[in-house]
C-alpha positions, 0 to 999 in steps of 0.5 A: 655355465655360471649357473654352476657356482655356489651363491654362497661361496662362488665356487662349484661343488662336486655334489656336496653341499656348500660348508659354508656357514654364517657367523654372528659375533657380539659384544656386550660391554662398554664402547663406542667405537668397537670394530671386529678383527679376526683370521679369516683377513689376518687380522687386517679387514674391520668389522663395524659393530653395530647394535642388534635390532632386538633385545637386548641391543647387544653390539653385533657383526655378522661375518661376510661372506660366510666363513668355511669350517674350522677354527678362527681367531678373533679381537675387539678394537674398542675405541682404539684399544686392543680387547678380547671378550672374557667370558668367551673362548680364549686362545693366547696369542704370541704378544702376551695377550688372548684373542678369542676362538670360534669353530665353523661346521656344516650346517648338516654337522649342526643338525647331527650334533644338536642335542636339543629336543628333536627329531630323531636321527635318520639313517642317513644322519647316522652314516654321515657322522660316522663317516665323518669322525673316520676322516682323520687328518695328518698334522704335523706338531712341532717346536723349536725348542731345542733338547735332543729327546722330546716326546709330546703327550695330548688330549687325542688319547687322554694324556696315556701315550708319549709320542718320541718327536723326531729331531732335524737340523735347519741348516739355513736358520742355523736351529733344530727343529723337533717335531712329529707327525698325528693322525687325528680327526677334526676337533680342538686338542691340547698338548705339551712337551716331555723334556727330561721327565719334565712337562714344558710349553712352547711359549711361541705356539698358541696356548690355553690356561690349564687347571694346574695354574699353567699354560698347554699347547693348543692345537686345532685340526680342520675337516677336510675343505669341499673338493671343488672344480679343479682350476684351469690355467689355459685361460686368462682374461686382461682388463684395462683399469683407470685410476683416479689420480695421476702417478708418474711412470715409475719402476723398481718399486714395492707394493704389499697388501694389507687388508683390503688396501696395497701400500706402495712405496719408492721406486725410480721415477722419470728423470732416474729420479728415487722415491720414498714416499707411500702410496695407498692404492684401493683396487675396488675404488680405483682411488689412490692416495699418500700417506700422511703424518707418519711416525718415525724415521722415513726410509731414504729414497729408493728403488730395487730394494725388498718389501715384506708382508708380516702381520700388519707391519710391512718389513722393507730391505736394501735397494739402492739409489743414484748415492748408495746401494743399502743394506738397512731394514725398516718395519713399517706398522700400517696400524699405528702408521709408525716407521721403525729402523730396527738393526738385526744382528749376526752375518748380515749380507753385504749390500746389493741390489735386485736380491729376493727376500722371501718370508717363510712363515712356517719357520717364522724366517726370512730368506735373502738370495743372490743380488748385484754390486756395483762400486760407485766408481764402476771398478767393482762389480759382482753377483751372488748366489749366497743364501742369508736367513733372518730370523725373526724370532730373534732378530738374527742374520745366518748365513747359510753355508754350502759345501764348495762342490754343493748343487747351487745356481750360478750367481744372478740378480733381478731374478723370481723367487717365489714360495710355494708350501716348504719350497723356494723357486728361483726363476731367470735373473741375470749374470754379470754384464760381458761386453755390449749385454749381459747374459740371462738366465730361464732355468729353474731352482728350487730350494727345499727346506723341508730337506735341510735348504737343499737345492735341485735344478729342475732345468733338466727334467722341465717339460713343455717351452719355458720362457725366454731368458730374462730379468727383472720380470714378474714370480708369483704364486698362485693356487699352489702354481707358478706364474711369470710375467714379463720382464726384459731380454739381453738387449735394453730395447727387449720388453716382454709382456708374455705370461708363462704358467709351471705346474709343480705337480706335473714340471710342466709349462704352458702359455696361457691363451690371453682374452681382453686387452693385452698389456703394454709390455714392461719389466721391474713391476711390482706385484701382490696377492689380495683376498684370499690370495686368488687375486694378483695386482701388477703395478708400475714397470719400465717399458723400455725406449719406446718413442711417443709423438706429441699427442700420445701421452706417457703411460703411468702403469698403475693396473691391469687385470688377469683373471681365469676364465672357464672354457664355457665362459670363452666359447659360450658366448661371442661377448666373452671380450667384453663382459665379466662374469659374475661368479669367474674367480680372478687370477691376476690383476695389474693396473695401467692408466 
């Protein structure tokens, strides 16, 4: 019943009122060109300003749609140039400069709150607020700044009691870190660390200006977010898309989104040839373009290498291509559409192809696992199963080194590695080749780094049928759940197209029922979130030796769409294969042509 679903934030509400609440930001100096940037898209989606309709014709951007409550960062791009407004609240940043901070309540809180002259409180208004200043929040304070005793002191009892910080090693970045775990209500606090009778900030966090012409830690505490309508998983729905330009079949490429835009970059083409170039794709307009008069050293041409969303920057590692297998890193800034060759220092990884390459974000960190080699004269062949963190503060490869006799999967590449909070699951991959096919693998990994990078085998305890064995299909992350998404069996001929759903809570697969059009099997595609992270795009894929006659043309797989569907949505109406509902949130997107 789509009636159901908010009007203001398209989800449904367990007899709550919707939290969401609008959010008008201004700017009153000087400016052209002024454009509003803020956390809520990662600083990636610009806001035009334009002038208000009355007096005094202050720039203006009311945020769309309404963003929930809690605490959000803003920036001013002012004819090009980064700027933050002065006279209002201000928050540092980890570049040296500030952006400005705003809190977003519930409309019945603003009422509560409201010290203007009105009405006075009802009973109910009274026992909401108590109600609510008792729902604290666990919040977790940390630092990396290493001393073996810390103790942190804050604003949530006046600065009175110092609070010992616990003390653990991570192995896998080769670092400590302190930290310590507060219950505390919904709201703004300050803080710093006690380190030998001594009080410091850690510069790597956010920060404000004291009165004691130095800085404190800032921390902010959100309300718990409305419980909506649980997802379900049972259900997906395909949608075939065309796009509005040709793109020749390609595989082992990348695509990362940033903003409202996927960037695409290399892969290997008809005729085994290698790419470099870089595509922008627009998933609403269906329209895609090259990128032009970059910046820089461009990355050599490429397949099977690594792509990484940090910022506005994107981080691309390794691959290989039919004269070397690489082992190099560029950062590509999507802002200034400059390419930059950095060099990281430390205990590199040797070069490989098919590895994964995940950002833990917590622990500002990279971590490269597993990977194939193979000598340009076919004498040397080998797989991993090594784990190599970088860290991005420093610029810094470790390698994480496992007791001989450790738990640890056997070596593999072109495998999933896929985050889902402090852990990294390892899906499938294969091994080495051995005869006429190479064995795969569909067992399950996972690597906790809230336990010092420690890995367990979930292959024993899984519930349900999991998918076949396989390689170079598809892990992605979604709603806190695991998907995986095609790939390609022992033998070459062995496309998949199926798609397999693991809930973490529960160890348990289920296969979706598939609605819509049901996609051309493929393996090596490339996949990225978009949005609030609800929507998974699928681009490009190998489809193996399937033959086409004279009238058929080759498919370029560009996209197709998944998304969930409600079982009123499905059995409801005999139309469910052809329409779209209005409020139904996307699952999974992808694209063929």
């Amino acid at each position: 019943m789509l009636s159901n679903y908010c009007k203001q934030c398209g989800n449904r509400h367990e007899d709550q009122e919707c939290a969401v609440n609008s959010a008008v930001i201004e700017w009153k100096y000087e400016g052209n060109l002024v454009t509003l940037y803020g956390s809520w898209s990662h600083f990636q989606v610009g806001y035009p300003m334009v002038k208000s309709k009355q007096p005094p014709y202050f720039l203006q951007a009311e945020i769309n749609p309404p963003l929930p409550p809690g605490y959000h960062q803003y920036k001013f791009n002012v004819d090009g140039l980064w700027k933050h407004d002065p006279n209002a609240d201000v928050i540092y940043n980890n570049f040296g400069t500030y952006n400005n901070w705003l809190e977003v309540v519930p409309r019945k809180l603003i009422q509560v709150d409201s010290s203007d002259d009105q009405e006075p409180n009802t009973d109910e208004d009274v026992q909401f607020r108590q109600n609510y200043k008792q729902d604290l929040m666990k919040v977790k304070v940390r630092t990396y700044l290493d001393w073996n005793e810390m103790f942190v002191m804050g604003s949530w009892d006046e600065w009175k009691q110092p609070i010992k910080l616990n003390r653990k090693f991570l192995g896998f970045a080769k670092k400590y870190i302190n930290y310590a775990y507060l219950h505390l209500a919904p709201g703004s606090y300050q803080y710093k660390f006690l380190i030998a009778g001594q009080y410091v900030y850690d510069e790597t966090l956010p920060t404000v200006d004291n009165n004691y012409q130095s800085k404190n830690n800032i921390l902010h505490v959100n309300r718990k977010q409305l419980h909506y309508h649980p997802q379900n998983y049972d259900n997906v729905y395909f949608t075939q898309y065309q796009i509005q330009k040709k793109y020749e079949r390609i595989h082992g490429l990348t695509m990362t989104g940033i903003g409202n835009e996927f960037y695409i970059f290399g892969g290997r083409g008809t005729g085994h040839n290698f790419k470099n170039d870089l595509h922008i794709l627009n998933p609403r307009t269906k329209e895609l373009r090259v990128v032009e008069d970059t910046k820089g050293p461009i990355p050599d041409p490429r397949a099977f290498h690594n792509a990484i969303k940090y910022g506005n920057k994107i981080i691309y590692y390794g691959g290989l291509n039919s004269d070397k297998v690489f082992d190099d890193y560029y950062v590509y800034n999507t802002t200034s559409k400059t390419w930059i060759q950095s060099k990281p220092k430390g205990q590199l990884p040797s070069p490989r192809e098919k590895a994964s390459l995940t950002l833990l974000s917590n622990y500002q960190s990279l971590i490269y696992f597993g990977g194939y080699y193979c000598s340009h004269d076919l004498e040397v062949q080998k797989t991993y199963n090594d784990i190599y963190c970088l860290d991005l503060t420093t610029m810094m490869w470790t390698h994480y080194d496992l007791d001989e006799h450790a738990l640890k999967p056997p070596p593999r590449s072109a495998h999933s590695a896929t985050q889902i909070k402090d852990k990294l699951y390892i899906f499938g991959g294969q091994s080495l080749p051995e005869g006429h096919y190479t064995p795969n693998f569909n067992d399950l990994w996972v690597l906790d780094f809230s336990k010092e990078a420690s890995w367990a085998n979930l292959t024993p305890v899984m519930k349900g049928e999991p998918p076949s064995p396989r390689h170079g299909h598809l892990g992605s992350a979604l709603g806190g759940h695991l998907f995986i998404y095609g790939g390609r069996g022992e033998h070459s001929s062995d496309i998949l197209g199926d798609l397999y759903h693991f809930n973490p809570e529960t160890l348990g697969w289920t296969k979706p029922k598939i609605h819509g059009t049901i996609p051309i099997p493929r393996c090596y595609c490339a996949a990225d979130t978009m949005g609030s992270g609800n929507e998974l795009w699928i681009i490009g894929g190998h489809k193996g030796n399937m033959i086409f006659n004279q009238q058929q043309q080759f498919y370029s797989f560009i996209s197709l769409e998944i998304r969930l569907i409600d079982d009123d949505d499905i059995f409801g109406s005999p139309k469910v294969e052809s329409r779209k509902p209005e409020f139904v949130m996307d699952i999974i997107k992808a694209i063929t042509k």
